[in-house]
TORDREN-600101 format. One line per 2 residues: number of its first residue (from 0); for each residue x, y, z of N, C-alpha, C. Coordinates in steps of 0.1 Angstrom, whole numbers, plus 5000, padded with zeros to 4 digits. Layout:
NUM	X:Y:Z:X:Y:Z:X:Y:Z | ... $
//
This chain:
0	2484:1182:3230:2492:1194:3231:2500:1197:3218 | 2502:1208:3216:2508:1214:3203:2521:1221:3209 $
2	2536:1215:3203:2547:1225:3205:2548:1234:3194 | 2549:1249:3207:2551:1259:3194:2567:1263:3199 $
4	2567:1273:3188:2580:1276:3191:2584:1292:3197 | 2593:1293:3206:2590:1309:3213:2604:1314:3207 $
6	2603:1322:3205:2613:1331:3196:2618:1346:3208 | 2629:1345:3213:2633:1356:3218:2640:1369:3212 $
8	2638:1384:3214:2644:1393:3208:2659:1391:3204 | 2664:1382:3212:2679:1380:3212:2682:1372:3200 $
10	2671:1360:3200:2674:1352:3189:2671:1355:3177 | 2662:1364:3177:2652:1365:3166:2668:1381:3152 $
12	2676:1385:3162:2687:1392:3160:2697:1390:3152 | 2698:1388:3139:2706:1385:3128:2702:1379:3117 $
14	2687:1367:3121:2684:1361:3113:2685:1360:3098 | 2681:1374:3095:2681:1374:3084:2690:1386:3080 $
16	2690:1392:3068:2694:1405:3062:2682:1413:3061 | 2681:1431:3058:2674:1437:3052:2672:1433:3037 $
18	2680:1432:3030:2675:1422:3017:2665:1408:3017 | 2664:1403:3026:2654:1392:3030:2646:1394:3034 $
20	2644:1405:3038:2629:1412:3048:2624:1416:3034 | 2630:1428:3030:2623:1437:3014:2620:1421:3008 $
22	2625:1411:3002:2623:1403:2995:2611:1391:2999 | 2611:1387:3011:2599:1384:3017:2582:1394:3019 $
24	2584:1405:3023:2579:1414:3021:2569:1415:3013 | 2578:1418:2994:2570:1422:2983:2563:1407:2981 $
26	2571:1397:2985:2561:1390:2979:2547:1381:2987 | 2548:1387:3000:2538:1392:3009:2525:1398:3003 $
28	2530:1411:2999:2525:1418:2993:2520:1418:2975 | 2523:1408:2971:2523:1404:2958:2514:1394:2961 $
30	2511:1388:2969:2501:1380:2975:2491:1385:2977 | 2487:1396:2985:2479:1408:2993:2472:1407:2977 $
32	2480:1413:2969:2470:1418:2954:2464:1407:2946 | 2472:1393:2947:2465:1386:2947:2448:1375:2953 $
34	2448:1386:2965:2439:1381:2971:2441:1379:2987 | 2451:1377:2992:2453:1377:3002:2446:1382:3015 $
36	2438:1376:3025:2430:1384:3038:2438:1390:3040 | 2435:1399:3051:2442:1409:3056:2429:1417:3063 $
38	2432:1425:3074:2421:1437:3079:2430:1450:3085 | 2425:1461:3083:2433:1469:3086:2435:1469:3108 $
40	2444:1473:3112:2446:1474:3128:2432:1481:3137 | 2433:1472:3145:2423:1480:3155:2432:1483:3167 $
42	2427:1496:3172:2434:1499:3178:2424:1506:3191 | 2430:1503:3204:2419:1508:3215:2430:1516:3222 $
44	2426:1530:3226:2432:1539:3235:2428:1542:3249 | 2439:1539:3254:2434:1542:3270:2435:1556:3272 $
46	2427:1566:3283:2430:1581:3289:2440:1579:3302 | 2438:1569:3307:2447:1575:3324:2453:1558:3330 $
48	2463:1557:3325:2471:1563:3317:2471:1563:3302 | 2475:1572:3296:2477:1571:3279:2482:1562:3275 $
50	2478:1555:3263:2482:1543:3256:2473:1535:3248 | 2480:1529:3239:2473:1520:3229:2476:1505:3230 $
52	2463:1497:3227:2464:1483:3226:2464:1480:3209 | 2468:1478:3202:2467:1476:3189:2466:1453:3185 $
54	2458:1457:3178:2461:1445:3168:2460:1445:3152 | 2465:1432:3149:2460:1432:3135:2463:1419:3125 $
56	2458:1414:3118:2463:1398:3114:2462:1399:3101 | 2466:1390:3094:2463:1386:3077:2468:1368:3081 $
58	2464:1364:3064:2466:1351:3057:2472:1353:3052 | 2486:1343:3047:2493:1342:3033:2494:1331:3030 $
60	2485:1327:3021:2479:1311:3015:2493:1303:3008 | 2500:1316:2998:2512:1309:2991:2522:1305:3005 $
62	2529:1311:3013:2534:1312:3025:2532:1300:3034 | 2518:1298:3037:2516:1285:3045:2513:1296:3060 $
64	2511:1303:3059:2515:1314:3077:2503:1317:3071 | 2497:1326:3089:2483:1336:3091:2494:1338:3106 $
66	2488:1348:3113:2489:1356:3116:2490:1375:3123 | 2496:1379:3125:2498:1392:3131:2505:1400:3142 $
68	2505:1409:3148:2507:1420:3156:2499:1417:3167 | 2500:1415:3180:2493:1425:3191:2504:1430:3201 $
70	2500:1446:3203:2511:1451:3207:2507:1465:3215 | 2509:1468:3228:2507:1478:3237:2518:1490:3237 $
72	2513:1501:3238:2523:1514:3236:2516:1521:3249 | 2526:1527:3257:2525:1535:3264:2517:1531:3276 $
74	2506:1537:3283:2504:1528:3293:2512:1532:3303 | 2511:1528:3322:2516:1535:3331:2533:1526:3332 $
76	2536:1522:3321:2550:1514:3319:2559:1528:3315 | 2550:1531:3299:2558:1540:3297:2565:1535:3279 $
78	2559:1522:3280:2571:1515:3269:2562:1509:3261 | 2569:1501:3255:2558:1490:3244:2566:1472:3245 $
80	2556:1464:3240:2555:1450:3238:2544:1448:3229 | 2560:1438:3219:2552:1434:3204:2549:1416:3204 $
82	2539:1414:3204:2535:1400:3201:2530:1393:3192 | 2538:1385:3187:2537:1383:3168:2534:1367:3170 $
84	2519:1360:3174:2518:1349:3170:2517:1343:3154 | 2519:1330:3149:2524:1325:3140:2515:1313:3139 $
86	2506:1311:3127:2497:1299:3130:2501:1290:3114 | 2501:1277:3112:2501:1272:3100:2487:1274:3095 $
88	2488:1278:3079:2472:1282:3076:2466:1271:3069 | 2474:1260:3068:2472:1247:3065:2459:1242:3076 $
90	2465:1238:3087:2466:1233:3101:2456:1243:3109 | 2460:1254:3113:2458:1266:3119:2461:1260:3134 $
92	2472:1252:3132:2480:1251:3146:2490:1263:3148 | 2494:1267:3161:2501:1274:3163:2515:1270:3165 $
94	2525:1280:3153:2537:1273:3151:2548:1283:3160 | 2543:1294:3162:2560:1303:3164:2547:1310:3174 $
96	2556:1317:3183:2554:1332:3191:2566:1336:3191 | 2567:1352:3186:2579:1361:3182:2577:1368:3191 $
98	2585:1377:3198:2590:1387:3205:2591:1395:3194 | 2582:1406:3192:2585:1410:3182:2587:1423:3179 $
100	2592:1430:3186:2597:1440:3186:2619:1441:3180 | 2623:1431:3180:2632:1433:3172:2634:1439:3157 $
102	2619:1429:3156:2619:1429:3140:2612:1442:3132 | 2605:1448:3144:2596:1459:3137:2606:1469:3124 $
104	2615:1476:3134:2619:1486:3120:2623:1475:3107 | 2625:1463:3111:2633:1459:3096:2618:1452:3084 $
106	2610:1452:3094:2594:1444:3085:2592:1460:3079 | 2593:1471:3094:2587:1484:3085:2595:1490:3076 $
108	2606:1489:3074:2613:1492:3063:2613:1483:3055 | 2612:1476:3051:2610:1465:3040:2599:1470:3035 $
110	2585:1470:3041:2574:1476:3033:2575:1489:3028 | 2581:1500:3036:2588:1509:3027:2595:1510:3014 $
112	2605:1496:3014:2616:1496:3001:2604:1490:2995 | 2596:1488:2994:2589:1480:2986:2580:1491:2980 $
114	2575:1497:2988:2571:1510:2978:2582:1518:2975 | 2595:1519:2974:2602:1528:2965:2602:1522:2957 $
116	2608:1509:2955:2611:1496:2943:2592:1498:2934 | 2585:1498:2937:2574:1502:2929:2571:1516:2927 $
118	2573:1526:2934:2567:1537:2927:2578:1550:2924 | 2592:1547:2928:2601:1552:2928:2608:1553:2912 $
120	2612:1565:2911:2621:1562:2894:2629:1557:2897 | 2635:1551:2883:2644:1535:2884:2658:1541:2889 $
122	2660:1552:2882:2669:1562:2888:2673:1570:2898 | 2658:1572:2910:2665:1574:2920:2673:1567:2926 $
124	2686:1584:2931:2695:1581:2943:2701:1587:2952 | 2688:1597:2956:2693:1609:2960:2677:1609:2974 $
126	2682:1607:2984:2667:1612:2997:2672:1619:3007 | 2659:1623:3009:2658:1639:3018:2649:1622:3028 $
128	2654:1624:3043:2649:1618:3051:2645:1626:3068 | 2636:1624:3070:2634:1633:3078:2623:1622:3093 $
130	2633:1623:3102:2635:1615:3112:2647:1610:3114 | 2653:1608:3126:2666:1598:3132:2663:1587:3144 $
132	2658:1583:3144:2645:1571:3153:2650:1560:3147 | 2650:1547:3155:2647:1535:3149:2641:1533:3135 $
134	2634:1540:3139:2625:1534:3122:2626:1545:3108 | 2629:1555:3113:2643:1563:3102:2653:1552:3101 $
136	2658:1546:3108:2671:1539:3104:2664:1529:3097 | 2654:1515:3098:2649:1506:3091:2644:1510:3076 $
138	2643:1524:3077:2637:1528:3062:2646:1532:3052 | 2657:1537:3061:2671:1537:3049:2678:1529:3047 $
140	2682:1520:3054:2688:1507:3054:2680:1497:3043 | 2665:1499:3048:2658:1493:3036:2661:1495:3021 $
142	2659:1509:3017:2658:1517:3007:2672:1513:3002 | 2680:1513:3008:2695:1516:3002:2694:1498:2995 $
144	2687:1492:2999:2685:1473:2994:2679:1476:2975 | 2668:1487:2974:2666:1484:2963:2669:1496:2956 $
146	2677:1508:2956:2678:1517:2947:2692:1522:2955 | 2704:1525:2945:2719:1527:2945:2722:1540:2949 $
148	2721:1546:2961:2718:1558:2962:2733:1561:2966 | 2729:1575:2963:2743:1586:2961:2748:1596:2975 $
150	2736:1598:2983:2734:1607:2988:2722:1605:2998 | 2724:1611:3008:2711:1617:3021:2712:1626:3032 $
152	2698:1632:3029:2704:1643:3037:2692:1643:3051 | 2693:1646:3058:2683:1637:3071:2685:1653:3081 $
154	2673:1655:3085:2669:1662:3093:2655:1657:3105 | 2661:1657:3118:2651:1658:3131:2652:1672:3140 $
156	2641:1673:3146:2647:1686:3153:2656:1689:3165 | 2661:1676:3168:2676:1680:3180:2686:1675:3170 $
158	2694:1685:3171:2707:1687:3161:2715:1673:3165 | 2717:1669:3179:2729:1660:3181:2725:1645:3174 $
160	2708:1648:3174:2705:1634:3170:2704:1626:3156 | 2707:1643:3146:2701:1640:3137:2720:1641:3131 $
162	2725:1642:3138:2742:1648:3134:2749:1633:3140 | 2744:1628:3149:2747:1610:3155:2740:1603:3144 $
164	2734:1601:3141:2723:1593:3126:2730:1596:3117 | 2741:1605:3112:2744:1611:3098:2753:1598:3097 $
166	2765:1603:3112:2775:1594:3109:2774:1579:3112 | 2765:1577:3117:2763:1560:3120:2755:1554:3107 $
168	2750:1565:3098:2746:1557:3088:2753:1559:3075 | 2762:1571:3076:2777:1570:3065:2784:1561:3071 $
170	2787:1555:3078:2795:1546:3081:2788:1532:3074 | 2775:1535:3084:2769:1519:3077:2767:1519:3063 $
172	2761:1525:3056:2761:1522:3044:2770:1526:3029 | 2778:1536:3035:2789:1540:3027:2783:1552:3019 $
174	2776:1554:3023:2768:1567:3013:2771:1581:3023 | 2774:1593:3017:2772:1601:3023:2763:1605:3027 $
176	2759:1605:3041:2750:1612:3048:2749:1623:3058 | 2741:1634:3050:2746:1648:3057:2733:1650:3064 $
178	2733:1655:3078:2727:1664:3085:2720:1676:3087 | 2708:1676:3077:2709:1696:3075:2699:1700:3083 $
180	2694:1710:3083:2691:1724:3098:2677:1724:3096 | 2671:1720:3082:2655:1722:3083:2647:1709:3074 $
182	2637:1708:3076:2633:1698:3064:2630:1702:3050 | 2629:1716:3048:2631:1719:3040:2643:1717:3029 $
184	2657:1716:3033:2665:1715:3031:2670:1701:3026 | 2663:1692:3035:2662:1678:3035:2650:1672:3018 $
186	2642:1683:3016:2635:1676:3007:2637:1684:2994 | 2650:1693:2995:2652:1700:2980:2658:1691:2972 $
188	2653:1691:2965:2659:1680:2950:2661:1668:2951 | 2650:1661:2965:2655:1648:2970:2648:1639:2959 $
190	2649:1631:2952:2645:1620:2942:2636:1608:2955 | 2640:1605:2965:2626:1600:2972:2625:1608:2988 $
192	2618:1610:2996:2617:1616:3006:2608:1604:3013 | 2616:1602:3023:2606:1597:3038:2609:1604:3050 $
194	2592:1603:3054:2589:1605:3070:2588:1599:3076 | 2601:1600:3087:2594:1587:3098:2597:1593:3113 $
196	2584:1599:3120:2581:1606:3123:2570:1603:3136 | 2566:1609:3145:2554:1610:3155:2549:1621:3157 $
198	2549:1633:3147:2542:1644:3145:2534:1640:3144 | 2520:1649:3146:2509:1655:3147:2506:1665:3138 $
200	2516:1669:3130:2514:1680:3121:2522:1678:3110 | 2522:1685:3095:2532:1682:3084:2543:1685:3086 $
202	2547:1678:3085:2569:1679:3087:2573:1686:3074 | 2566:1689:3064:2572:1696:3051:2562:1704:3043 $
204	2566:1710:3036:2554:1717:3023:2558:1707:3010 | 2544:1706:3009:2544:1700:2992:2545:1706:2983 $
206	2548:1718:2985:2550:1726:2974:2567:1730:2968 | 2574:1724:2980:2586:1718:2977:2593:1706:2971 $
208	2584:1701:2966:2588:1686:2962:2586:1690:2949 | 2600:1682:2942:2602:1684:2929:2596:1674:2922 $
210	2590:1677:2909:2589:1671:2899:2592:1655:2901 | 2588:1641:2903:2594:1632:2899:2598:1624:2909 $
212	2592:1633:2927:2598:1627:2935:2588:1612:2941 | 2597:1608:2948:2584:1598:2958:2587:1601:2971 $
214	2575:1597:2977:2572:1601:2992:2571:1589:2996 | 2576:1583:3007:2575:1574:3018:2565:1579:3035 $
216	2554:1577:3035:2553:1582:3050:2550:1573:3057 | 2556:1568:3069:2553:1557:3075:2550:1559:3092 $
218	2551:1573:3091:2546:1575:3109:2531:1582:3110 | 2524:1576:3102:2513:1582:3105:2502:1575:3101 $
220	2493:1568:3116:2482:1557:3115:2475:1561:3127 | 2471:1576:3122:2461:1582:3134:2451:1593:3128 $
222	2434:1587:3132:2431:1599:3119:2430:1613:3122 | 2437:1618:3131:2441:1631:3138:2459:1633:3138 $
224	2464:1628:3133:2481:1634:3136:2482:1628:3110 | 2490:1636:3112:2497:1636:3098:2512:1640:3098 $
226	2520:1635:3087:2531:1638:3081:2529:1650:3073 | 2521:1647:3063:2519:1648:3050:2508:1660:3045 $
228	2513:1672:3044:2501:1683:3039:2492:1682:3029 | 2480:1688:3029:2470:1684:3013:2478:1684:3002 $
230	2482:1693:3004:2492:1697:2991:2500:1685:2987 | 2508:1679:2989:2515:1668:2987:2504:1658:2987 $
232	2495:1655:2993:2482:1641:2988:2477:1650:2976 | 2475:1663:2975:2468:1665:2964:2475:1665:2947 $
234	2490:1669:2946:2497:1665:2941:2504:1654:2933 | 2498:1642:2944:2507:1625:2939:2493:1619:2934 $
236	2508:1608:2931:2496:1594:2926:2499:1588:2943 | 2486:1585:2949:2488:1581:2961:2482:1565:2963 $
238	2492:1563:2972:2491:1540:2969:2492:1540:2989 | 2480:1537:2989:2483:1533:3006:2486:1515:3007 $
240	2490:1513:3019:2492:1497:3021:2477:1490:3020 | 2470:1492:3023:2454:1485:3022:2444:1502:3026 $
242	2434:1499:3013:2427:1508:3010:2417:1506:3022 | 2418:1498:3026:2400:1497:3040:2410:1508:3048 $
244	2420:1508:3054:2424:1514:3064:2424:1533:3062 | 2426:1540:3048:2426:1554:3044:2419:1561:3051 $
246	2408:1555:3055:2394:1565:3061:2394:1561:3072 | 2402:1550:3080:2398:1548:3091:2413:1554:3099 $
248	2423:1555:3093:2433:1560:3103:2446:1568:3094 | 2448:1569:3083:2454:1573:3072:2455:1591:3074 $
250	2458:1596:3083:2458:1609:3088:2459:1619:3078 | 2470:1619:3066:2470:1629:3059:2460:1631:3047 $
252	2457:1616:3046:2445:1619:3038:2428:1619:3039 | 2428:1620:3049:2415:1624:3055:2418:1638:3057 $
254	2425:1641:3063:2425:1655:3065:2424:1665:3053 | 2429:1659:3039:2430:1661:3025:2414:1663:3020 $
256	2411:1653:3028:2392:1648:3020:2386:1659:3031 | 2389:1663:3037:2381:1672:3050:2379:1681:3044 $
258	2391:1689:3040:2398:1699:3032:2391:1705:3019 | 2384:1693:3011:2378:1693:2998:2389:1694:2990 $
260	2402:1686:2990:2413:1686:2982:2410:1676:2972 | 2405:1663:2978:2405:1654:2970:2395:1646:2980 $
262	2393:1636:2969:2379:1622:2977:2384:1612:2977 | 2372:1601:2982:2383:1587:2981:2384:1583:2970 $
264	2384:1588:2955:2383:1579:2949:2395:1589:2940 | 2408:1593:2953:2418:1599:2945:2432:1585:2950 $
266	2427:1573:2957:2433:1564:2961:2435:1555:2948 | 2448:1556:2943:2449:1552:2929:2452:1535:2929 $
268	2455:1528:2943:2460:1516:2943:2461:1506:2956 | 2460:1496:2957:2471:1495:2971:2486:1490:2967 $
270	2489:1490:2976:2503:1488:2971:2505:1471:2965 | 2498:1464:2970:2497:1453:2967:2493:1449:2951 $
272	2484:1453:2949:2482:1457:2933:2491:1460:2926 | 2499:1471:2927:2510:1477:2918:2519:1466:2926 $
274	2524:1460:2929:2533:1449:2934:2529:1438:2924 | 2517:1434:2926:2513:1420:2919:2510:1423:2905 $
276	2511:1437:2897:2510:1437:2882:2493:1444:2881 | 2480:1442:2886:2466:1443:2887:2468:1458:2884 $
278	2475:1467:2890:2474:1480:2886:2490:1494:2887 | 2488:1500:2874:2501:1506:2871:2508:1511:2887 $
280	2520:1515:2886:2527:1522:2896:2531:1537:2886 | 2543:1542:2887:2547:1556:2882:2543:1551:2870 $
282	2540:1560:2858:2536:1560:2847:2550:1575:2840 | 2553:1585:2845:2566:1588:2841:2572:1597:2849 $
284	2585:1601:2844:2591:1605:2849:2590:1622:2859 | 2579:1625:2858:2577:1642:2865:2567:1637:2879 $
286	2561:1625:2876:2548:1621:2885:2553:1618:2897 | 2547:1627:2911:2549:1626:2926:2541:1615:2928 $
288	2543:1607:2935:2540:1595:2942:2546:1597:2956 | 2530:1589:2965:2534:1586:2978:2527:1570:2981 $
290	2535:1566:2992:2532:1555:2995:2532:1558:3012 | 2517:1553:3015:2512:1558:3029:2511:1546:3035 $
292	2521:1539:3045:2524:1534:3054:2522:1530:3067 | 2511:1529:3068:2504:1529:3083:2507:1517:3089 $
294	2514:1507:3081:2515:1492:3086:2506:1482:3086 | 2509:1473:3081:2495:1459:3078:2501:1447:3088 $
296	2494:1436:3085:2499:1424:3092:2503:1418:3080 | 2504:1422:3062:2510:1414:3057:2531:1415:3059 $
298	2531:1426:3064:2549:1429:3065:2553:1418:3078 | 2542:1418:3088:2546:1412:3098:2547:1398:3093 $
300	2534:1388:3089:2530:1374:3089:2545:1370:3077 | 2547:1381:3069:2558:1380:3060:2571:1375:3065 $
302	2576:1386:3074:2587:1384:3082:2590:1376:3091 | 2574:1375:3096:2577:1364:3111:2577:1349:3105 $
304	2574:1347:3091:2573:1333:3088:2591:1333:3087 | 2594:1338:3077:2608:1339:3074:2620:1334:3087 $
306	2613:1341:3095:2619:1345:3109:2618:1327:3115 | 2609:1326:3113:2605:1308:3118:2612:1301:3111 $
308	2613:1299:3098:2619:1291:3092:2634:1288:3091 | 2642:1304:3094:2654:1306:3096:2659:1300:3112 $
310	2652:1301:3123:2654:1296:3132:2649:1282:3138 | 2640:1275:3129:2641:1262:3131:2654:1252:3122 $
312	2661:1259:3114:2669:1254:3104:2684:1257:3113 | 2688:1267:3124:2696:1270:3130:2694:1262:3146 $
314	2682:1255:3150:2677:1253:3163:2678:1257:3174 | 2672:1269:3169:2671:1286:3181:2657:1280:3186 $
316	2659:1285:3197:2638:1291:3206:2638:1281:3214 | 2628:1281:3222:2627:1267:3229:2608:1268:3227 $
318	2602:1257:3234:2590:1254:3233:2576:1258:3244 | 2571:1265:3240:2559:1263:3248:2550:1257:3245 $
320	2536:1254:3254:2527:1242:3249:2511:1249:3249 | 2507:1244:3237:2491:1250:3238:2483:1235:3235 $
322	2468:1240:3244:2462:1229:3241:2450:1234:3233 | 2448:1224:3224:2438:1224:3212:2426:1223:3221 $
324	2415:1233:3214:2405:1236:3220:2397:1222:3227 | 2395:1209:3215:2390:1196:3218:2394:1191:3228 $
326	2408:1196:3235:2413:1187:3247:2406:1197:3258 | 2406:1209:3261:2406:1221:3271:2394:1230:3274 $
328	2386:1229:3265:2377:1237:3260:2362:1232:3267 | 2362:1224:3282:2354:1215:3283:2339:1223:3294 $
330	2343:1235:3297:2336:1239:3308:2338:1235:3321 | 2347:1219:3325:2339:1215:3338:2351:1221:3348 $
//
């Protein structure tokens, strides 16, 4: 028998900082370009009731972890459950099982700040954010870790929610954060813009975005729902998290390639590449960039190792027991 370790949402709650997520993260993802497995998510959808089963895993050889995601949305619950097993990639014993749904917005904003910190001018400090959700909040909290920002201005479409978000994130981060009436308003003169979002449709015109900006989109890993209009994919230097996944679930830009805006071979990178040095990020200062976000298992195996190692050094979790296939595995 093998003791692993069970990690509960409660425990798994402080562990670390947002600074230690973004920083574990890139170099996750600095790994990824170095070679790193990885497959993009499969995802199976139920009709009656609606809902998704999702998975998804990677290797991180420097790391010592493998791993991933499996995790159910929606369904006659109504809710979701994230399940983040943890295997040594030494061994390929199983070391951790996460509850892992604490950690989501902070892995998903991390991989976020990680594409501003790469394709972002050094100088931005100014975003147009558009969402007030959980994971609007992990992506600005993220963001504010790698670029000194001045300013945000944040728009969803119920006013109380997006006017409750202003002040709980000027408070938390010390930055002024203002509430405005349209997304348009949200993405004038913003130096980076994210969506984080469960539209179905573009949340903005690309023909709004200034000169120089970057785009973050991270609600959108369906190849029928988008953030992001052609215009804005046709515009940027565009860097998705893993190039297998573009055509398989990458919504705004398929809908781009549908369009005859652009092909696949307008996919300038993965992010992992521009992370690990293999291929440029911004080249200068007028150049729109987006980083397309659909989520990998390298943010997760990143986090959840982190997440392990911080709570066996604190002696959180308690144990469950798995038995190795050689003992169990017998037929009789």
């Amino acid at each position: 028998m093998t003791d692993t370790l069970f990690l509960t949402s409660d425990e798994i709650d402080g562990l670390a900082t947002l600074a230690d997520y973004v920083t574990r993260v890139a170099d996750g993802y600095r790994q990824r370009g170095d070679g790193a497995p990885t497959e993009p998510r499969t995802a199976l959808f139920g009709d009656e009731p609606p809902g998704m089963l999702t998975s998804y895993s990677a290797i991180l050889p420097e790391d010592g972890y493998m791993g991933g995601y499996t995790y159910s949305a929606g369904f006659g619950a109504g809710d979701a459950w994230f399940m983040t097993p943890l295997f040594d990639a030494d061994s390929g014993e199983p070391l951790a099982l996460l509850d892992g749904a604490s950690m989501n917005p902070f892995k998903t904003g991390a991989a976020g700040a990680v594409g501003v910190d790469a394709l972002a001018r050094e100088d931005a400090e100014t975003v147009g954010l558009i969402g007030s959700g959980a994971q609007a909040r992990g992506q600005l909290r993220a963001t504010a870790t790698v670029r000194d920002l001045a300013a945000v201005d944040v728009y969803s479409p119920t006013e109380a929610n997006r006017e409750a978000f202003a002040d709980e994130m000027t408070d938390t981060l010390g930055v002024d954060v203002t509430a405005v009436e349209s997304s348009a308003a949200a993405v004038a003169d913003a130096d980076i813009v994210i969506t984080a979002t469960t539209a179905s449709e573009p949340v903005f015109d690309g023909d709004e975005l200034a000169p120089g900006t970057h785009v973050t989109a991270m609600g959108q890993y369906h190849p029928k729902k988008r953030e992001l209009d052609t215009t804005t994919i046709e515009r940027s230097t565009y860097v998705p998290d893993l190039r297998e996944r573009v055509m398989q679930d990458a919504g705004s830009f398929i809908y781009a390639v549908e369009a005859g805006v652009v092909d696949e071979s307008h996919v300038h990178a993965e992010l992992g590449d521009v992370v690990a040095g293999n291929a440029s990020g911004r080249t200068s200062d007028d150049e729109i960039t987006v980083f397309d976000s659909g989520g990998t298992a390298i943010e997760t195996v990143a986090a959840a190792g982190m997440l392990y190692e911080r709570a066996r050094e604190q002696g959180l979790g308690s144990t469950i027991e798995f038995a190795p296939a050689s003992d169990a595995l017998t037929g009789k």
